[in-house]
N, C-alpha and C positions, 0 to 999 in steps of 0.2 A: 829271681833266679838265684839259686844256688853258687857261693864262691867258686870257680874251677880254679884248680893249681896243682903244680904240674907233680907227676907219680914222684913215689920214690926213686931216686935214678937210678937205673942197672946199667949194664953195659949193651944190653941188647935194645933197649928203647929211653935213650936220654931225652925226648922229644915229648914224651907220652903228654896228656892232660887226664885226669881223676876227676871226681865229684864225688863228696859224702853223701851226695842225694841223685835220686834219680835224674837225669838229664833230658830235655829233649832240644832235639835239632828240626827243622826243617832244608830238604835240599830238594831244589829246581837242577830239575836235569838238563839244563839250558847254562852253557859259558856267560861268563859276564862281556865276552869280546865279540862284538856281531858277528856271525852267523859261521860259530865257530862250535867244534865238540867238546863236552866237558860237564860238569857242575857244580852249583852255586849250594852253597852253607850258608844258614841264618840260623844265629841261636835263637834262644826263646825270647826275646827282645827286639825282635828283626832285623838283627843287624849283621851282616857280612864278615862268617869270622874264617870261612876256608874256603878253597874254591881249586878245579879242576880246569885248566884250559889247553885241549887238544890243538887248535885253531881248525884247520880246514882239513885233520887225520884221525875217521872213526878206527875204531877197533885197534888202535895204535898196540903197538907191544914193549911200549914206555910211556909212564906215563907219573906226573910229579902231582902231588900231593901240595896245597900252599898254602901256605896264611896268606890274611887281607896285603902285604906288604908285599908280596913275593915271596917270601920265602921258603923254601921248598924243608914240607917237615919232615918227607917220604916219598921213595921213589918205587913204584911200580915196574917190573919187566916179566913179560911171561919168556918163561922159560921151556920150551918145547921137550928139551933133553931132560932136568930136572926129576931125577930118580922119584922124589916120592907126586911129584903135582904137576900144576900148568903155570901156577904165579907166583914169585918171590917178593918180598915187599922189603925193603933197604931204607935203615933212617941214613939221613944225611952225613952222619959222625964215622960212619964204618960199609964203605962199600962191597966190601968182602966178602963178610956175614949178613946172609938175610937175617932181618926181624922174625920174620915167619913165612911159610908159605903155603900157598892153597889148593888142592887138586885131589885126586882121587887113589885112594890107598891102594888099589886093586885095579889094572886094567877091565879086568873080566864084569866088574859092580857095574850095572848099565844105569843107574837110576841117576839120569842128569841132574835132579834137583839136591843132591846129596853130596857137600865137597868138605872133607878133613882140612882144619887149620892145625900146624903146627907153628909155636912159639918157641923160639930160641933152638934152632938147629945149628949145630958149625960145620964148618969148609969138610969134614969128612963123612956129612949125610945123618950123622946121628944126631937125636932130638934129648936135649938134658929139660927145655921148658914143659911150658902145659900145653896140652891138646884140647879143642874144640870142634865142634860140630857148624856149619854153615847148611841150614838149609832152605829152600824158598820152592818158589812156583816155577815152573817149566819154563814160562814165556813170561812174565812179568817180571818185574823188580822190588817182592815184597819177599823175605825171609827173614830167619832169625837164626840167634847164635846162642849155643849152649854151650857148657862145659859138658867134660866127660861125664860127669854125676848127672845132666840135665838138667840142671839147672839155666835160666836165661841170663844169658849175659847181654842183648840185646833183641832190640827187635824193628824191621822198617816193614812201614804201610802205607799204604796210598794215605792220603793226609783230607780229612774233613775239616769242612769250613764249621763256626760255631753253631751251625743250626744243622749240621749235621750232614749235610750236601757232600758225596766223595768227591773230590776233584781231582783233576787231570792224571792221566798214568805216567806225567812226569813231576809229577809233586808230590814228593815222601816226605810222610812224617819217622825220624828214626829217634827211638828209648831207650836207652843207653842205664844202663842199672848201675849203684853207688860200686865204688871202687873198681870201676871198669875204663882200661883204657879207649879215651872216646878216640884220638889216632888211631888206632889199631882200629875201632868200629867202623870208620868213615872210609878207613881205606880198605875195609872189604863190601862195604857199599859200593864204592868203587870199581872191584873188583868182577863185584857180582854182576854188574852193569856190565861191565867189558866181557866176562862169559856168554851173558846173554846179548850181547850186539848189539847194546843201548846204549852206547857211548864210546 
């Protein structure tokens, strides 16, 4: 596996982690705390490197982001009022300013599968970062993230075994492309989940 270390720092994401190669993760949509809401990150090595724990609260409208330790790298709130979306995601350093947020440019656009990320908006609703595209399946939890050119910036799918078997619709494999923040990734997998009422 590839060195990860951490982006260049901005002010909008000091938390980020990078990779000069392509990434991949596996998440179990399953807490690590009995029978509780949430999911489980394994890098490519199997080992437990983020994790989500709701306890006994689906669809929560808070929700932290952690590393193996606790530490919370990212906090989740939907935001019902929120002029341009439905989710604001918050690193830890600046509660203030979202990171970015995610929802749908237009009332009137009906196409569920289709939600606008903005990076780096501040406290007066205008956007100075980059924009991205989140799209996936109606009722599952497979999509992919482009930039505005279309290009991927990642991608989650149901995760096959090495002989090729799909397994379980809570087992995603997510590819995370070089210079792409994988925080920023994990917490729109996150995201996407809690839109569709999968955690």
């Amino acid at each position: 596996m590839a060195r990860i270390h951490p982006c260049i720092p901005t002010s909008s994401s000091p938390s980020s982690f990078c990779s000069n190669e392509r990434e991949t993760y596996t998440i179990w949509m399953k807490s690590l705390v009995l029978n509780s809401n949430g999911y489980t990150v394994y890098d490519s090595n199997g080992d437990v490197v983020f994790r989500i724990d709701n306890y006994d609260s689906k669809c929560s409208n808070e929700v932290y982001l952690m590393d193996l330790r606790g530490n919370v790298v990212c906090t989740i709130l939907r935001k019902k009022l929120l002029r341009f979306g439905l989710w604001a995601c918050y690193n830890d350093k600046d509660s203030r300013k979202p990171w970015f947020e995610v929802g749908k440019t237009c009332a009137f656009f009906k196409n569920d599968s289709v939600y606008d990320v903005l990076v780096g908006s501040n406290e007066t609703g205008s956007v100075s970062g980059s924009k991205h595209k989140m799209e996936g399946s109606l009722h599952g939890l497979e999509f992919k993230v482009t930039d505005m050119g279309g290009r991927a910036d990642a991608k989650v799918e149901r995760k096959r075994s090495s002989s090729g078997v799909v397994l379980g619709e809570d087992v995603l494999l997510v590819t995370v492309e070089p210079h792409v923040d994988h925080i920023f990734v994990l917490a729109l997998v996150a995201i996407h989940a809690l839109i569709r009422h999968k955690m």
